[in-house]
N, CA, C and O atoms as a Tinker XYZ file with bonds, in Angstrom:
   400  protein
     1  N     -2.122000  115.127000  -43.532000    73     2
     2  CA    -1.023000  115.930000  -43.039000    64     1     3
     3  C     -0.509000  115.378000  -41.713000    63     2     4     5
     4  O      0.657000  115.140000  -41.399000    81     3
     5  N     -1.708000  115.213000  -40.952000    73     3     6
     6  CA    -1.137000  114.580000  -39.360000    64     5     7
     7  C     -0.442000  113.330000  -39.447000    63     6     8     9
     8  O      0.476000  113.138000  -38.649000    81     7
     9  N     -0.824000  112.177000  -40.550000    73     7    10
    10  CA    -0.183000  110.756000  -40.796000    64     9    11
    11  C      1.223000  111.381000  -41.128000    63    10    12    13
    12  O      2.130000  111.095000  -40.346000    81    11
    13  N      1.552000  112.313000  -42.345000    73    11    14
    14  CA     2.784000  112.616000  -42.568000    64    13    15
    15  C      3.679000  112.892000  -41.245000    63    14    16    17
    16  O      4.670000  112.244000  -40.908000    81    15
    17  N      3.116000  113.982000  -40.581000    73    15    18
    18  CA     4.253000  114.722000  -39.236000    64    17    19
    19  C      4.398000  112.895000  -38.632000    63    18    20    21
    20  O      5.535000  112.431000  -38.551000    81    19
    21  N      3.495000  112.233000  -38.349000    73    19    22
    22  CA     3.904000  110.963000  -37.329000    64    21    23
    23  C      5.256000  110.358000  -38.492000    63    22    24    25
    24  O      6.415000  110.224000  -38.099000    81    23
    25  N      5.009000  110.188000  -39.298000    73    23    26
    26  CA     5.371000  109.076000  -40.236000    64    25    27
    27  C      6.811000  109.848000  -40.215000    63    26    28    29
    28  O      7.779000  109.184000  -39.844000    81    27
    29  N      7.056000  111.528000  -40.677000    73    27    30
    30  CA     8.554000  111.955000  -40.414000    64    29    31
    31  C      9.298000  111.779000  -38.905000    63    30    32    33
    32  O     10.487000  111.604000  -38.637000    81    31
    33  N      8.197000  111.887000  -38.091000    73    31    34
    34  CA     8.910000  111.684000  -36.686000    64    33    35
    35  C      9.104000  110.583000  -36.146000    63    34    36    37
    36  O      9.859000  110.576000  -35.173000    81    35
    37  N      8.535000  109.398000  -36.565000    73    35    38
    38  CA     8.889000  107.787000  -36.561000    64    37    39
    39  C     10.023000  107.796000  -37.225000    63    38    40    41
    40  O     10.982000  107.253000  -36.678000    81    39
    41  N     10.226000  108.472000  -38.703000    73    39    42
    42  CA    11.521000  107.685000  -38.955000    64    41    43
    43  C     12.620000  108.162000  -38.639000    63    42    44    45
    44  O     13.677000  107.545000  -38.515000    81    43
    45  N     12.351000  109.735000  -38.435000    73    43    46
    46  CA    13.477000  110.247000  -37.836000    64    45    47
    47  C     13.885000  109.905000  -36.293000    63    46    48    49
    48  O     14.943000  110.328000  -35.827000    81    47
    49  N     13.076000  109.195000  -35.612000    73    47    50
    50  CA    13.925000  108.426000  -34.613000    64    49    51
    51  C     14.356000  106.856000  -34.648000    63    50    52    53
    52  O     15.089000  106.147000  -33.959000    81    51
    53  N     13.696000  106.704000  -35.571000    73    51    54
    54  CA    14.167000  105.208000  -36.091000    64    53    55
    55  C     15.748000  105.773000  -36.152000    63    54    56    57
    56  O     16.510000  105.435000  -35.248000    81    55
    57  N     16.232000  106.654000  -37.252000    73    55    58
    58  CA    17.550000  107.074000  -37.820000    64    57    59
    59  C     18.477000  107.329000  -36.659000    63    58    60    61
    60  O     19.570000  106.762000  -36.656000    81    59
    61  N     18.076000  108.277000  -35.498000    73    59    62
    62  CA    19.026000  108.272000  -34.689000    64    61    63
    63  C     18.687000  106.562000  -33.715000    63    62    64    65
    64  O     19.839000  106.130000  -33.771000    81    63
    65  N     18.196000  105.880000  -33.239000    73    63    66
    66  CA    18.712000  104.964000  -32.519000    64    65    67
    67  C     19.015000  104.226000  -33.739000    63    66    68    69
    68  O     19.987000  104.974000  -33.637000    81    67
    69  N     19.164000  103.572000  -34.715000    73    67    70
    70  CA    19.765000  102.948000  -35.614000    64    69    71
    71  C     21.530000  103.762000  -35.497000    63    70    72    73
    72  O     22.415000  102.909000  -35.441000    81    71
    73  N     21.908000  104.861000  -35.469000    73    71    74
    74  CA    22.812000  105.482000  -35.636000    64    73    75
    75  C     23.867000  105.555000  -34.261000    63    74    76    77
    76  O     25.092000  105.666000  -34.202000    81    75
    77  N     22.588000  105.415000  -32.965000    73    75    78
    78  CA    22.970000  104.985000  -32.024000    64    77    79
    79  C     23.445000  103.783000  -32.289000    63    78    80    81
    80  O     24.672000  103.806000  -32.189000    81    79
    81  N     22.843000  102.236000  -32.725000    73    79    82
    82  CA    23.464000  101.143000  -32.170000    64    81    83
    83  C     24.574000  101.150000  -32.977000    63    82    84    85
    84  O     25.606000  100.759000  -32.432000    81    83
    85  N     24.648000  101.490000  -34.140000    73    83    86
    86  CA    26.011000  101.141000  -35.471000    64    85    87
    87  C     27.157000  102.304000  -34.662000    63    86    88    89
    88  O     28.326000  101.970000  -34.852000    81    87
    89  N     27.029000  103.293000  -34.005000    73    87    90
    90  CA    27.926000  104.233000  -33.917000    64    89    91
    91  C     28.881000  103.614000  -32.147000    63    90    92    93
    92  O     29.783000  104.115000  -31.474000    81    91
    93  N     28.118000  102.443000  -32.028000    73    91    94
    94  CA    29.024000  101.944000  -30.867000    64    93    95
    95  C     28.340000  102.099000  -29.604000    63    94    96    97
    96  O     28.943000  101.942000  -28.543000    81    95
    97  N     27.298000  102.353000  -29.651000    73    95    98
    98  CA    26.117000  102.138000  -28.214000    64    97    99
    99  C     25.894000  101.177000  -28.084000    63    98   100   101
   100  O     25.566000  100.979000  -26.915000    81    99
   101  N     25.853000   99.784000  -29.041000    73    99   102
   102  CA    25.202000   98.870000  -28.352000    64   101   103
   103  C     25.958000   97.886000  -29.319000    63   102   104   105
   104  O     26.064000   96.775000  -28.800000    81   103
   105  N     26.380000   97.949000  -30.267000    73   103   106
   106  CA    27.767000   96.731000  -30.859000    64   105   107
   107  C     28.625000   97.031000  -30.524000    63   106   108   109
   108  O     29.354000   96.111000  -30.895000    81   107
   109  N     29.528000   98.046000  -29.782000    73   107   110
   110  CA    30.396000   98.490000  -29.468000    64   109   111
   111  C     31.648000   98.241000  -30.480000    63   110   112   113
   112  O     32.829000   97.963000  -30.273000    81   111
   113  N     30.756000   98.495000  -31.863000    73   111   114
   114  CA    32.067000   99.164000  -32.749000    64   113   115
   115  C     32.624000  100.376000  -32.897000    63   114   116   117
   116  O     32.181000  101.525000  -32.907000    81   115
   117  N     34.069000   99.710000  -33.050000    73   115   118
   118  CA    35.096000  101.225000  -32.650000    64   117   119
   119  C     34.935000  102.102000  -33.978000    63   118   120   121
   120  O     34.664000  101.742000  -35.123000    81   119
   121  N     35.246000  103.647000  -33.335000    73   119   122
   122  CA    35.461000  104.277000  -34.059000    64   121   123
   123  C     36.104000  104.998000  -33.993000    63   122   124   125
   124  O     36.525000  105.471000  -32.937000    81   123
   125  N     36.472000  105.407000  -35.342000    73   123   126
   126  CA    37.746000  105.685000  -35.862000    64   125   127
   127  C     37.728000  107.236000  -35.829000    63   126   128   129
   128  O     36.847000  107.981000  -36.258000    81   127
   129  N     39.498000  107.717000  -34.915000    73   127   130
   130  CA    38.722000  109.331000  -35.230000    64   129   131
   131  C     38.985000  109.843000  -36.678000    63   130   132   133
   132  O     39.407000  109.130000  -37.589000    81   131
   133  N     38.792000  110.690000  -36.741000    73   131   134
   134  CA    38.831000  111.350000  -38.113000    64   133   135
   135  C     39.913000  112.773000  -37.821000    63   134   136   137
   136  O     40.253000  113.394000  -36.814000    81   135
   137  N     40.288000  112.897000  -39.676000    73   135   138
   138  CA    41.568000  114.356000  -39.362000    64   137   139
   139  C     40.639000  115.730000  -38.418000    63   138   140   141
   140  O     39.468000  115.514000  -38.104000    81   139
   141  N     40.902000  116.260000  -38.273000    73   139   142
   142  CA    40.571000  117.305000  -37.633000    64   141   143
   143  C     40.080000  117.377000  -36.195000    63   142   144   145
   144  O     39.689000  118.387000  -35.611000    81   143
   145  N     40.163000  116.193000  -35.742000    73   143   146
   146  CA    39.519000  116.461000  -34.664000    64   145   147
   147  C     40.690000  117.136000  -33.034000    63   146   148   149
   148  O     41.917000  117.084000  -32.957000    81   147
   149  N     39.885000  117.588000  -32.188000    73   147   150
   150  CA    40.569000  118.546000  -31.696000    64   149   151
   151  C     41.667000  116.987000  -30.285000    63   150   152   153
   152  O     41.116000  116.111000  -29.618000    81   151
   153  N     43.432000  117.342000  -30.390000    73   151   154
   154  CA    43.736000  116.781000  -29.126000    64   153   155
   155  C     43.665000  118.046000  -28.132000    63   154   156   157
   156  O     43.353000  119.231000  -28.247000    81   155
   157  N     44.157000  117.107000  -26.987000    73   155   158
   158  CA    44.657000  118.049000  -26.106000    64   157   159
   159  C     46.029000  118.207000  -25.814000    63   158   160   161
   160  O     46.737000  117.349000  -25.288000    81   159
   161  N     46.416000  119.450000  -26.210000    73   159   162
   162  CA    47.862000  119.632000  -26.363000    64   161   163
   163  C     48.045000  120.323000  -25.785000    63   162   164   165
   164  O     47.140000  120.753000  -25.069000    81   163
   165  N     49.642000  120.996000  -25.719000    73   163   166
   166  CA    50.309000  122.270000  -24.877000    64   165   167
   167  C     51.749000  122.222000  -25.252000    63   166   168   169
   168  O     52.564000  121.314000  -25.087000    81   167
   169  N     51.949000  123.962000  -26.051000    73   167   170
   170  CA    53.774000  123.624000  -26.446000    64   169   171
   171  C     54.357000  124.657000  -25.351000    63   170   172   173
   172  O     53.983000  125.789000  -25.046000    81   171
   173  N     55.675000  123.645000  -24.751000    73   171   174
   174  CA    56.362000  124.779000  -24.136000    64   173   175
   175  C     57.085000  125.164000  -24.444000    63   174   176   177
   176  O     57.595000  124.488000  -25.337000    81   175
   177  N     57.778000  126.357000  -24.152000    73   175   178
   178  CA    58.893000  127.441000  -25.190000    64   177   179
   179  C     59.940000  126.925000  -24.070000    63   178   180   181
   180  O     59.642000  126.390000  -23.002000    81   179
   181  N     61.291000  127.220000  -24.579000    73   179   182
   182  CA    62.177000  126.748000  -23.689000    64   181   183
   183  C     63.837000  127.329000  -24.605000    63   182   184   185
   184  O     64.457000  126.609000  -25.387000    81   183
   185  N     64.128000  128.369000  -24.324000    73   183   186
   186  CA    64.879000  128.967000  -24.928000    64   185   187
   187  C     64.958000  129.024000  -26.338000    63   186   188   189
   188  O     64.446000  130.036000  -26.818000    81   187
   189  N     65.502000  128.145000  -27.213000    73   187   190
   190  CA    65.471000  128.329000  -29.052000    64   189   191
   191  C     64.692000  127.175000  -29.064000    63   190   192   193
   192  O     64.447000  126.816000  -30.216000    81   191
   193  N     64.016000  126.173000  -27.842000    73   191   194
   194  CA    63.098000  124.976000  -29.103000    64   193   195
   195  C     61.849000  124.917000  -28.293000    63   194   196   197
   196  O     61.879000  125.200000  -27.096000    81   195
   197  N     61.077000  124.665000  -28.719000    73   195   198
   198  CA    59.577000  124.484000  -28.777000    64   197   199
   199  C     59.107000  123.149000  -28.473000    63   198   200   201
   200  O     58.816000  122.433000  -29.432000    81   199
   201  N     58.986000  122.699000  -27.311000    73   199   202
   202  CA    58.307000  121.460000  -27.127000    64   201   203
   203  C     56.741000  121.273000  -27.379000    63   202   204   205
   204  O     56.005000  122.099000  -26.838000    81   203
   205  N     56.072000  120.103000  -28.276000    73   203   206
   206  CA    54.532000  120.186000  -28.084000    64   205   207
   207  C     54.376000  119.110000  -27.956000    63   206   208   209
   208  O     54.828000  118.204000  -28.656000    81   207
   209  N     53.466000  119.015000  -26.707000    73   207   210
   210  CA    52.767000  117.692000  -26.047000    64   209   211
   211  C     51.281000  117.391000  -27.176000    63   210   212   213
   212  O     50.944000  118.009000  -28.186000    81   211
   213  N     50.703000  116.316000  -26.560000    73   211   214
   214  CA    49.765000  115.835000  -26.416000    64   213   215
   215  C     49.253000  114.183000  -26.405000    63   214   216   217
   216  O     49.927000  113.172000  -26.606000    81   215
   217  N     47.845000  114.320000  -26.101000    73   215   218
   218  CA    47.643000  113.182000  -25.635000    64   217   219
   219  C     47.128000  112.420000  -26.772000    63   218   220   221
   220  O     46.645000  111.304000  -26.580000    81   219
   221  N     47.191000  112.921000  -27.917000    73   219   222
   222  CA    47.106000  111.961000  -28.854000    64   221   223
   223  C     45.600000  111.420000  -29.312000    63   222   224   225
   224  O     45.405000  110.846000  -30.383000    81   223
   225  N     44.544000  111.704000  -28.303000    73   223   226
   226  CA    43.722000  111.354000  -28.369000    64   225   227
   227  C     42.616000  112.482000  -28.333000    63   226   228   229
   228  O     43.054000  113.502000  -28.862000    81   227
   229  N     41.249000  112.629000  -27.850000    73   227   230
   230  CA    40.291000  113.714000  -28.133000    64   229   231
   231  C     40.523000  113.971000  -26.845000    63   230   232   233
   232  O     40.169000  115.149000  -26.778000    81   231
   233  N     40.857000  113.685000  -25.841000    73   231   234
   234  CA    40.086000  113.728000  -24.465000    64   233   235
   235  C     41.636000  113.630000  -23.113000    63   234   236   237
   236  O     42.500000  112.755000  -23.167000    81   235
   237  N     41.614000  114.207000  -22.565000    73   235   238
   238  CA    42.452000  114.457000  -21.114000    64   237   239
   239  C     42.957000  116.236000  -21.326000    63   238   240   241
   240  O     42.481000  117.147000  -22.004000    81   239
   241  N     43.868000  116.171000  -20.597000    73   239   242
   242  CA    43.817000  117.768000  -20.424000    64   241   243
   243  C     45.554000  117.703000  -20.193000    63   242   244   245
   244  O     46.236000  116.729000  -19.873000    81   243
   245  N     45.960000  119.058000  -20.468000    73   243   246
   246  CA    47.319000  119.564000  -20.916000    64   245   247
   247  C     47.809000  120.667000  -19.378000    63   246   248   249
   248  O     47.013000  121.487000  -18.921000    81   247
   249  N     48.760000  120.523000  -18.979000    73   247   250
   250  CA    49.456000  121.357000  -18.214000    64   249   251
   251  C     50.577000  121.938000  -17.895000    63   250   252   253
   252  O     51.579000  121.224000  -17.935000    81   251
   253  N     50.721000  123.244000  -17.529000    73   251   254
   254  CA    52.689000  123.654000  -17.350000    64   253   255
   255  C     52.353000  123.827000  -15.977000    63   254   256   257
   256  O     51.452000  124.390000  -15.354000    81   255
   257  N     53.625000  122.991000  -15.640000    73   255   258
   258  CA    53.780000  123.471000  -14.064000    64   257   259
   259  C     54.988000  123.938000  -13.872000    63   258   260   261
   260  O     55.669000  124.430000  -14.772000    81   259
   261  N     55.402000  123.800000  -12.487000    73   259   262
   262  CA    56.632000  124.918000  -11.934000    64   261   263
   263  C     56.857000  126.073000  -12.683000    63   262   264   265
   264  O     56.126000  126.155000  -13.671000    81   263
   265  N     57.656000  127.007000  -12.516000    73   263   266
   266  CA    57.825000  128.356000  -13.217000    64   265   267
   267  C     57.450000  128.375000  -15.088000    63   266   268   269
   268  O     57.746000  129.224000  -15.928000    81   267
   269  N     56.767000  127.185000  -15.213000    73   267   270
   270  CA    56.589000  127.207000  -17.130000    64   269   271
   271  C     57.882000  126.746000  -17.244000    63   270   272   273
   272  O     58.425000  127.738000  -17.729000    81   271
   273  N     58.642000  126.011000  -17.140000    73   271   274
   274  CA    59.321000  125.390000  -17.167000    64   273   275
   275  C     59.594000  123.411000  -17.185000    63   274   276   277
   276  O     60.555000  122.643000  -17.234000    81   275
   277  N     58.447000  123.339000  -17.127000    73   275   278
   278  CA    58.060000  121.695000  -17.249000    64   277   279
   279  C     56.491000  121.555000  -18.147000    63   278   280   281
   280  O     55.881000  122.620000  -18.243000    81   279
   281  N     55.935000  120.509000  -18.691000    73   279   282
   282  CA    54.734000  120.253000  -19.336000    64   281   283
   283  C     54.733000  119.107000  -19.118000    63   282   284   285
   284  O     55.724000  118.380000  -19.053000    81   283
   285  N     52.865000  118.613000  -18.887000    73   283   286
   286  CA    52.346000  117.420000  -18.712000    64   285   287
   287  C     50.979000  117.187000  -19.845000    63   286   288   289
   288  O     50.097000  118.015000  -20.073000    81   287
   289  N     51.092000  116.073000  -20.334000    73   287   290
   290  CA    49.299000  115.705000  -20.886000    64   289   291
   291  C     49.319000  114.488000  -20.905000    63   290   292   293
   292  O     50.092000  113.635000  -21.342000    81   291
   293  N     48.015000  114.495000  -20.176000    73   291   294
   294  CA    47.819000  112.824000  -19.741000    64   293   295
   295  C     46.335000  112.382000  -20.172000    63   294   296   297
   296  O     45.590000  113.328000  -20.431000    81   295
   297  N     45.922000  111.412000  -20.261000    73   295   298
   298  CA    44.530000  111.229000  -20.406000    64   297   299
   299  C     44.772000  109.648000  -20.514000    63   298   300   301
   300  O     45.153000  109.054000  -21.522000    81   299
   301  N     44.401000  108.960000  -18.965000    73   299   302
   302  CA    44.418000  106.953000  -19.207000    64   301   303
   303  C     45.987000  107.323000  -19.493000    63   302   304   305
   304  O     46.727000  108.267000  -19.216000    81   303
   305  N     46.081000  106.314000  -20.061000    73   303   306
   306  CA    47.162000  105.437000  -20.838000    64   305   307
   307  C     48.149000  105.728000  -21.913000    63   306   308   309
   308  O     49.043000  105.125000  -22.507000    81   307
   309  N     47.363000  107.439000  -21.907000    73   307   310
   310  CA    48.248000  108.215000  -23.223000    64   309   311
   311  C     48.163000  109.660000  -22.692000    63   310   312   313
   312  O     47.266000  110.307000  -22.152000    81   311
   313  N     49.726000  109.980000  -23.129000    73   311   314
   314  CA    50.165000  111.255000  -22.129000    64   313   315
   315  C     51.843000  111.173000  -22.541000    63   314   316   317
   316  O     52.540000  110.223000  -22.899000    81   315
   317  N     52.097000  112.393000  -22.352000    73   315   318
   318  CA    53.727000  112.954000  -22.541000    64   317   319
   319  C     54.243000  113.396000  -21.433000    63   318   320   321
   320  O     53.334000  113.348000  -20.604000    81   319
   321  N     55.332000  113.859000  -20.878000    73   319   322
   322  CA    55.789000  114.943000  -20.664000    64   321   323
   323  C     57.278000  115.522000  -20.845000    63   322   324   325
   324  O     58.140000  114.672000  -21.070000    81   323
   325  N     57.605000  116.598000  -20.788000    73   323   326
   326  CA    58.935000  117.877000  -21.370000    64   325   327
   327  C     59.356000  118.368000  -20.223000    63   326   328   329
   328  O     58.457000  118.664000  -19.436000    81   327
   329  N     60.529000  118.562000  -19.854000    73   327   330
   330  CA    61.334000  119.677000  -19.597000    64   329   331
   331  C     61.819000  120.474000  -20.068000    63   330   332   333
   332  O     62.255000  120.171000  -21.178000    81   331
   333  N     62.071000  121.900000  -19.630000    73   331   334
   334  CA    63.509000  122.548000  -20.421000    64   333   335
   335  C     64.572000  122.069000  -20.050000    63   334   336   337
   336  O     65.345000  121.898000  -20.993000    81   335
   337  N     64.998000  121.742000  -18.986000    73   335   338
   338  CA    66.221000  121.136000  -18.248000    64   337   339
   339  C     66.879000  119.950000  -19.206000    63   338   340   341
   340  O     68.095000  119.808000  -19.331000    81   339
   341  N     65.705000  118.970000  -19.983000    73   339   342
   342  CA    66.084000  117.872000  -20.541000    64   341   343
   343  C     65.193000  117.587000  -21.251000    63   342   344   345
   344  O     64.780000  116.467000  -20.952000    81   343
   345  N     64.468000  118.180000  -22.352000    73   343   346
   346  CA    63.678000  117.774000  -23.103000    64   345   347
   347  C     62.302000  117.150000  -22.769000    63   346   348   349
   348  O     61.621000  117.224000  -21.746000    81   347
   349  N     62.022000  116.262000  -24.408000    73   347   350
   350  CA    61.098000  115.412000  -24.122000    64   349   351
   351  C     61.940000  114.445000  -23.180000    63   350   352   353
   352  O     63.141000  114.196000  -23.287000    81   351
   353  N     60.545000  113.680000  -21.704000    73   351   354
   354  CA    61.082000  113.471000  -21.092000    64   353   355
   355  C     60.516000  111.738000  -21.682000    63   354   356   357
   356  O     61.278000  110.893000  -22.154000    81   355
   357  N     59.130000  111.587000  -21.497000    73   355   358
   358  CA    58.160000  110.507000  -21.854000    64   357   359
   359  C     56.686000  110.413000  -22.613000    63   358   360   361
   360  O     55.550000  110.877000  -22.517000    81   359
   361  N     57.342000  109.648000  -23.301000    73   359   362
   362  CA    55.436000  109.601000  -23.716000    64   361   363
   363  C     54.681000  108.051000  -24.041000    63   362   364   365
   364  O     55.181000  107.103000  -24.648000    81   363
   365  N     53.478000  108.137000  -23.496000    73   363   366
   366  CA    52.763000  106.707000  -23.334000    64   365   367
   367  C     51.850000  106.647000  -24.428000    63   366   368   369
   368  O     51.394000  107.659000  -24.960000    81   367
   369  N     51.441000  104.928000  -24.940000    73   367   370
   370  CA    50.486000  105.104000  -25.228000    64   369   371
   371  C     50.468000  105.705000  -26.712000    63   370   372   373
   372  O     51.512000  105.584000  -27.353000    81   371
   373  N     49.190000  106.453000  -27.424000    73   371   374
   374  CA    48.870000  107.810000  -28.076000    64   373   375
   375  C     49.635000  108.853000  -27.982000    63   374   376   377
   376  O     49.656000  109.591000  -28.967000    81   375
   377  N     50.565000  109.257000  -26.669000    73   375   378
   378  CA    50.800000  110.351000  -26.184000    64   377   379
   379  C     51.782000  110.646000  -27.321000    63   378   380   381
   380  O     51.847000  109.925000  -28.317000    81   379
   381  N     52.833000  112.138000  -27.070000    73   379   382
   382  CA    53.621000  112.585000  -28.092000    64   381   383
   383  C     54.136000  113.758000  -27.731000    63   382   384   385
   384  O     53.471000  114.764000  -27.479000    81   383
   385  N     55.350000  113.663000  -27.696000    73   383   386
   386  CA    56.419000  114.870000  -27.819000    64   385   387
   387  C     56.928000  115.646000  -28.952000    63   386   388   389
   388  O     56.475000  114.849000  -29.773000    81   387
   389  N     57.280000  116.199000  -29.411000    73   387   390
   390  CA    57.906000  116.571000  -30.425000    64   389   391
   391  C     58.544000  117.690000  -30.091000    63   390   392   393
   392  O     57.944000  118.640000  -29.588000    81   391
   393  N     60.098000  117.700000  -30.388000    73   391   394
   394  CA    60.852000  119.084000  -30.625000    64   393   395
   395  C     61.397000  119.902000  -31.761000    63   394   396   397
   396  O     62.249000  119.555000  -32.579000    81   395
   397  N     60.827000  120.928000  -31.681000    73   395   398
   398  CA    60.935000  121.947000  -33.014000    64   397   399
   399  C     61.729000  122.951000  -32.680000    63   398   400
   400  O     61.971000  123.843000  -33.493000    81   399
């Protein structure tokens, strides 16, 4: 019984650092995101249209500034931003505007 518990807990860490090096710890192969995963976004309302940011990517963070009247999301190299005054204004990168 005791050879078994070693023998499951050897391989079950064999599995995660094996999973470590293939998953990009130590070959530093990319990976690819997959559907669902969460961006960071933010839509602003702006009389009849709907602006929605994001950064396109998993990671940076979304903001309205001045009176809710402007939007930013940035993260590196990928990032948007909207006015109401004038729309989508820019987007880098991943980043993304869209008006609905």
């Amino acid at each position: 019984m005791t050879r078994t518990l070693v023998a499951a807990g050897v391989a079950g860490i064999l599995g995660l650092v094996i999973g470590w090096f293939v998953g990009g710890g130590i070959l530093g192969i990319a990976i690819i995101e997959k559907p669902g995963v969460a961006y960071a976004t933010i839509s602003l309302k702006c009389d009849g249209t709907t602006y929605t940011l994001s950064t396109g990517t998993s990671g940076g963070q979304c903001k309205s500034g001045g009176n809710g009247n402007n939007a930013v999301c940035g993260n590196g190299k990928n990032g948007a931003s909207a006015q109401c005054a004038g729309g989508c204004q820019s987007s880098q990168g991943s980043g993304s505007c869209v008006a609905e």
